[in-house]
N, C-alpha and C positions, 0 to 999 in steps of 0.2 A: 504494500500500500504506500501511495509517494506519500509525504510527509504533509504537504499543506492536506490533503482530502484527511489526514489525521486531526491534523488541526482542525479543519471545519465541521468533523462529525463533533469531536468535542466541545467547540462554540455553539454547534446545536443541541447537544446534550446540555450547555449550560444554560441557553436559552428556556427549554424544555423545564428545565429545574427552576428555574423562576418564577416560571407557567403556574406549575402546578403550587408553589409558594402562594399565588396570587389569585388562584381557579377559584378562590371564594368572594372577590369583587369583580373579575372577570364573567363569570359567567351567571351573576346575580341576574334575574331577568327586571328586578327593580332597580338600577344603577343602570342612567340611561348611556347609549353607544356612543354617545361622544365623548363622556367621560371615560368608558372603557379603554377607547380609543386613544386617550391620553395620556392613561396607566400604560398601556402595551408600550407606546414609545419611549417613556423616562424609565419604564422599568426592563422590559421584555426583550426590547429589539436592541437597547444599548449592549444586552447580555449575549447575544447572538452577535452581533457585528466588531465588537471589541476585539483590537487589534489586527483588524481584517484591512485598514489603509496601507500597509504595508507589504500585503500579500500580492503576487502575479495573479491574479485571478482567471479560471476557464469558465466557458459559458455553462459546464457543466453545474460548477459551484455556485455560481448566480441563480442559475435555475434549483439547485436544491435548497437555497437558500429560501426562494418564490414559493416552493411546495408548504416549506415548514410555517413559512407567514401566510400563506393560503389558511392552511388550515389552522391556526390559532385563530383568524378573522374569521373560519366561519363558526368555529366555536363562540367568542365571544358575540356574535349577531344572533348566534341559536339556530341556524338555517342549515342545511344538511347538503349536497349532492342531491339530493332527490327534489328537491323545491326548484333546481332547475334556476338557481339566479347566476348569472354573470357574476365570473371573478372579479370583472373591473368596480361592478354594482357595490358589491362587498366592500372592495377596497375603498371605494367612497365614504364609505357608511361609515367604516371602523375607522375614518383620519388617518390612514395609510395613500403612502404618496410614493408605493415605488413605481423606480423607475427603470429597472432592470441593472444596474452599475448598484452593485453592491457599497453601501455607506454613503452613496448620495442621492438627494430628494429630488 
């Protein structure tokens, strides 16, 4: 395994551990999505992308990075794959502004 995709399972494993730290204001259905949305960036996404400006990055890693904030956004909206919404829809909803470049908005 090359070394950065070690790195970045780990920044996802840490991201992940923050998740679940936090899955009791996250995914409150009383605690509205913009707030949510505000939590995931000062807490969520800093844990995931830390120390990642410095990495060569492949589209690969960009893109697993897209999966794993995919799915915390559609967790914290409550909406599943099966309700059929647009990723982009979500990202709106939740105050996510990626933009495919990993650490910038």
């Amino acid at each position: 395994m090359e070394i950065f995709q070690f790195l970045l399972n780990h920044r996802i494993q840490a991201g992940w551990l923050k998740w679940r730290k936090a899955s009791g204001v996250l995914c409150d259905k009383k605690v509205p999505l913009k707030l949510k949305g505000k939590f995931y960036w000062t807490v969520v996404r800093p844990a995931i992308l830390y120390g990642t400006v410095c990495w060569t990055v492949k589209s690969q890693h960009e893109n697993q990075v897209s999966v794993v904030e995919m799915r915390m956004l559609h967790w914290m909206s409550g909406k599943t794959r099966h309700d059929r919404i647009r990723n982009d829809t979500i990202r709106e909803s939740g105050g996510s502004t990626y933009s495919r470049k990993v650490g910038r908005k």
